[in-house]
N, C-alpha and C positions, 0 to 999 in steps of 0.2 A: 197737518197733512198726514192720514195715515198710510202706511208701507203696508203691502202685503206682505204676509210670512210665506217665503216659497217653500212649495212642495218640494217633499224628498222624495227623489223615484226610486225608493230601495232596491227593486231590478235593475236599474243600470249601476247602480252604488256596489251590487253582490257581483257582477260582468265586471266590474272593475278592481275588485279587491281578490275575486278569483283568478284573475292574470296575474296581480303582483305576488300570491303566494304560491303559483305555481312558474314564479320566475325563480332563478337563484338554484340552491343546492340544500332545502332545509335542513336535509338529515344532519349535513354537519355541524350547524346550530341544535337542534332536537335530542342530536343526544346524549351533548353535555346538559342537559337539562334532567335528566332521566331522574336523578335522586328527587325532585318536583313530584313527578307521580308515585314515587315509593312511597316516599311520605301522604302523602293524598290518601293513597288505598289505607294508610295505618290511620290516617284521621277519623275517617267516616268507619273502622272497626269492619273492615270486611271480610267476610268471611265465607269460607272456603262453600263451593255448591252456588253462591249466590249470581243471580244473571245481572247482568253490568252493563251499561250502555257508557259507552266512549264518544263525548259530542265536540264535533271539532277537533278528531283527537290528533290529527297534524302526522306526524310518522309515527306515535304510539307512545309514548311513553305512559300514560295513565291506562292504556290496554294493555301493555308487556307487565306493568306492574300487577296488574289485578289479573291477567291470566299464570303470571308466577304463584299468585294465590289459592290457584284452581279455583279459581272463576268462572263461570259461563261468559265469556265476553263479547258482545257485538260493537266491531267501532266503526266508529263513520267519520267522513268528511265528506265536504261537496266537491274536494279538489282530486280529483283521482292519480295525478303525480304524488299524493302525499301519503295517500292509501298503500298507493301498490310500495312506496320504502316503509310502513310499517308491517305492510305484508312481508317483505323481504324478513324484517328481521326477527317476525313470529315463527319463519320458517326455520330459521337457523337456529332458533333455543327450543322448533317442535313443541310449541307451543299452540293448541287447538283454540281457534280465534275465527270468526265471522266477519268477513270486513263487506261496506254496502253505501256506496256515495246515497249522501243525506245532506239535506240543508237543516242548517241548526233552527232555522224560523219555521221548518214544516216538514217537524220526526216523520217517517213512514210507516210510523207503529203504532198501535193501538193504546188505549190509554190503561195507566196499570200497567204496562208491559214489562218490569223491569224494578228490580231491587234498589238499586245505586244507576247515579246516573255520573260519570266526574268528564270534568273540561278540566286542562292544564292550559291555560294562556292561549284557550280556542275559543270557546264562546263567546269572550267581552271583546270579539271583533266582529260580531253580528252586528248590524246597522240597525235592525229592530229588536232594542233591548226589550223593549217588553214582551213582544211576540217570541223573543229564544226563552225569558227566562219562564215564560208561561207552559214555553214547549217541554222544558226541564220538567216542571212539576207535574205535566199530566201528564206524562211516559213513565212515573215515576209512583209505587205503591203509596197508600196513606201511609206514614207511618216509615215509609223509607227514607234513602238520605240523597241528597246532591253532595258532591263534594268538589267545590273549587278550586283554582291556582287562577288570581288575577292581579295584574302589575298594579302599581299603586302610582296615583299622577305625580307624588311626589321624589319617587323613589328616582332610581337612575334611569330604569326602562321608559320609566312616564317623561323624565325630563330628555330623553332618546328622541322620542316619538314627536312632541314639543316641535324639538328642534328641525326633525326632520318636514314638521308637517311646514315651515317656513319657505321651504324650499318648493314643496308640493302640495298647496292648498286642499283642505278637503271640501266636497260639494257641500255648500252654503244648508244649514240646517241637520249635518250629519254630525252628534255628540261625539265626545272622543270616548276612546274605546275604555280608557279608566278611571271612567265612572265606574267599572266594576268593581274597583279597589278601591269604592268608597263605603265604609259601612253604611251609615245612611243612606244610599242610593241601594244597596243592595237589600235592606228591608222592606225599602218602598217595593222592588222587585218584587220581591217573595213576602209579600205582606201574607199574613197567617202565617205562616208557618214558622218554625223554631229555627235561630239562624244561633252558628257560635263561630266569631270569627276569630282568628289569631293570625299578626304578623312573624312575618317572616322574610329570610334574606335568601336567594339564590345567590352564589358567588362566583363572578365571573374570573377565570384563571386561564390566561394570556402568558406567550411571553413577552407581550410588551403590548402600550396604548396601541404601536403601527401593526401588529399580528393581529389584536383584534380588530382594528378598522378595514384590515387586508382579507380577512374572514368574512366578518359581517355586509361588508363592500360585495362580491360575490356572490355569500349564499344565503342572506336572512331577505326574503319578499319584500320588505318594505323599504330596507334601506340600499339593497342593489338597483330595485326599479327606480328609484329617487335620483342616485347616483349615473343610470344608465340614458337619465332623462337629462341633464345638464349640462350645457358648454363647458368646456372646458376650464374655464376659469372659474365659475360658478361650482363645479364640483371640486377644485381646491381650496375655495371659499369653504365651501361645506366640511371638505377632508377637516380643515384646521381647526372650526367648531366643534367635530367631535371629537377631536384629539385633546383636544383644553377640556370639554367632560371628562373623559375619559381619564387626564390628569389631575381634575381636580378631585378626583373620584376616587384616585387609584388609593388603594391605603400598603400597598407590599413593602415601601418604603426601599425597594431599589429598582433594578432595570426594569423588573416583570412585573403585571400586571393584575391585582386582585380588587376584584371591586364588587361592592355588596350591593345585589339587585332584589330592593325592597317589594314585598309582594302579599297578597292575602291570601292565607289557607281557610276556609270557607266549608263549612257544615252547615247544610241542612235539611232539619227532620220535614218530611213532608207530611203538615195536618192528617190525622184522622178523623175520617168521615163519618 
């Protein structure tokens, strides 16, 4: 007896994923993350005059880093809570910056438009991977670069998400988002083109497993709407499982909380034509 494979409505998939990252308080997640895009801009070798496109770039950090570089930089998101706190914080370093609500599945830019293009743990949450990563390389010169940051399924973020998705199913036929941070899936992405990946750790610094669960709980999109959805008992269910990650994770070796968030730093040259 064969099953039909059900449609993804990636419209109602982006209406729903758009509420949970404009739930919460990202900035206070975003900007311990900030050394993610410093490193980015020094991957992909940018350099100074070059126009920049920021996709999904959340409250900025892969646009603050590349406009410290004297960059041309346009960043976008489609969530405009997350724009206007990286607009805040280009203001405060007077930092000349473009910002322009954008779907990462349908740039509003011409093709060729744009030197570098980097996502920081923005893009590998588009629901039509192949339609963002297609979008990357036609905004982007032959000959230019992408430059990524995507979580890896095995690391702590990936086994985060896992857990969280137990709680909160996702709609039937929608892949998880790290498959970014799988090298093979990301060739198939960007077939032609020159890809150089290398691992790497973000490190998460807490003062304790309950600081960051008290944090994360609040202001990270996925897992405050997760939490905000739950009886009560069921989010102490929840509370407990990621406090046992979070411990079995921790490596500080006393109260406080240091845990290494495995992730892919990602180059790539885009074909010339």
């Amino acid at each position: 007896m064969l099953t039909e494979t059900p449609v993804l409505d990636y419209q109602a998939v982006k209406q729903r994923q758009h509420a949970v990252w404009a739930s919460g308080d990202y900035a206070v997640i975003g900007t311990t993350l900030q050394i993610v895009g410093e490193n980015l801009c020094e991957a992909v070798d940018l350099r100074a005059g070059s126009t920049v496109l920021d996709v999904a770039a959340g409250n900025g950090n892969g646009t603050l880093a590349a406009a410290r570089r004297f960059a041309r930089v346009t960043s976008t998101d489609y969530v405009a809570e997350l724009l206007a706190q990286g607009k805040e914080r280009a203001a405060v370093e007077r930092l000349p910056v473009s910002f322009q609500e954008a779907d990462a599945e349908a740039l509003p830019f011409a093709d060729h438009s744009y030197d570098v293009a980097l996502s920081t743990f923005g893009v590998m949450f588009a629901p039509n991977q192949e339609q963002a990563a297609a979008e990357l390389a036609r905004v982007v010169v032959p000959g230019g670069r992408i430059g990524l940051a995507n979580w890896t399924p095995d690391g702590f973020v990936g086994k985060l998400l896992q857990l969280v998705s137990r709680y909160a199913p996702p709609a039937p036929g929608l892949r998880s988002p790290t498959r970014w941070g799988k090298e093979d899936v990301l060739r198939e992405l960007f077939t032609g083109h020159a890809l150089d990946v290398r691992t790497r750790s973000f490190v998460f610094r807490y003062r304790s497993p309950e600081h960051w669960l008290e944090v994360f709980e609040a202001c990270y999109g996925p897992t405050h709407k997760v939490f905000a959805s739950l009886a009560p008992e069921r989010r102490d269910v929840l509370a407990q499982e990621v406090l046992e990650l979070l411990r079995a994770s921790n490596q500080s070796g006393d109260a406080s909380l240091v845990v290494p968030g495995e992730y892919l730093e990602v180059v790539i040259t885009t074909r010339r034509q």
